[in-house]
N, C-alpha and C positions, 0 to 999 in steps of 0.2 A: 625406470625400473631400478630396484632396490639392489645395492650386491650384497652376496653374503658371505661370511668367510668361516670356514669350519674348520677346527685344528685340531689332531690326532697327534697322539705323542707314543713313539715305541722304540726299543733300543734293537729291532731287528730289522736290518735293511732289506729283508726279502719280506719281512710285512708290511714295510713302507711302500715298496717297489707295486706290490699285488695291490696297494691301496689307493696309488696312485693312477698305476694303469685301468683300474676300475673306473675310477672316476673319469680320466679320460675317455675311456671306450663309451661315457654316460654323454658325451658332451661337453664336461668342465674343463673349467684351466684349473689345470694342478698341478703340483711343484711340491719338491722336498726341500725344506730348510732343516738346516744346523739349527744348534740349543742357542746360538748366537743372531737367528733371523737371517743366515748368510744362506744364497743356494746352494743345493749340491747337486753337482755331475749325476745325473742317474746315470750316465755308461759306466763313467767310475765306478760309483754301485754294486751296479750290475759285472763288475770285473771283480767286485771286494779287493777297490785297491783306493776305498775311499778313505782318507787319514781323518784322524779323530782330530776334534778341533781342540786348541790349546788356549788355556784361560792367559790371557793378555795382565801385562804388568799393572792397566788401570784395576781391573776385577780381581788382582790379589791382593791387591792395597784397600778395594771397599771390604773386600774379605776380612781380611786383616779389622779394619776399622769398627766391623759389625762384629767383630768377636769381641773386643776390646770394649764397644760401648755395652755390650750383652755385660760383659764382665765389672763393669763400673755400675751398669743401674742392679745388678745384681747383690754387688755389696752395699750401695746406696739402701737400697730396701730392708739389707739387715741390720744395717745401721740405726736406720730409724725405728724397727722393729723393736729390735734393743733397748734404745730407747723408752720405747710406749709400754715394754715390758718391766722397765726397771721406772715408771712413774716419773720421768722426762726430768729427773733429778737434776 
């Protein structure tokens, strides 16, 4: 038997909560994760006294990196652009 995995995405925990217990009440295994794959407490939740997850020092450093290469192939292209426009002199 094949499993399947369905994933819903919403920034309100009493839609997640309604979406989960639905699926439950159907028979499924369902669970709430964080934006990080981690689970969450549905009592927590359901108390809204769930904490927001905090971006870790590895994910502000790719952060960081993906803005910097954004910003490097960015002037790269105008570089050469320049170039192709001034007849690669």
């Amino acid at each position: 038997m094949s499993a399947w995995t369905i994933k819903t995405e919403t920034y309100d925990p009493d839609l997640a909560l309604e979406i989960v217990r639905d699926q439950q009440a159907k028979g499924y295994t369902a669970w709430i994760e964080d934006e990080h794959g981690k689970a969450v407490d549905e009592e927590a939740l359901r108390m809204h006294k769930a904490e927001p997850t905090k971006a870790t020092p590895a994910e502000k450093w790719k952060g960081l990196l993906v803005g910097l290469a954004s910003a490097a192939a960015a002037i790269g292209i105008l570089y050469v652009a320049g170039l192709w426009v001034d007849g690669w002199d």
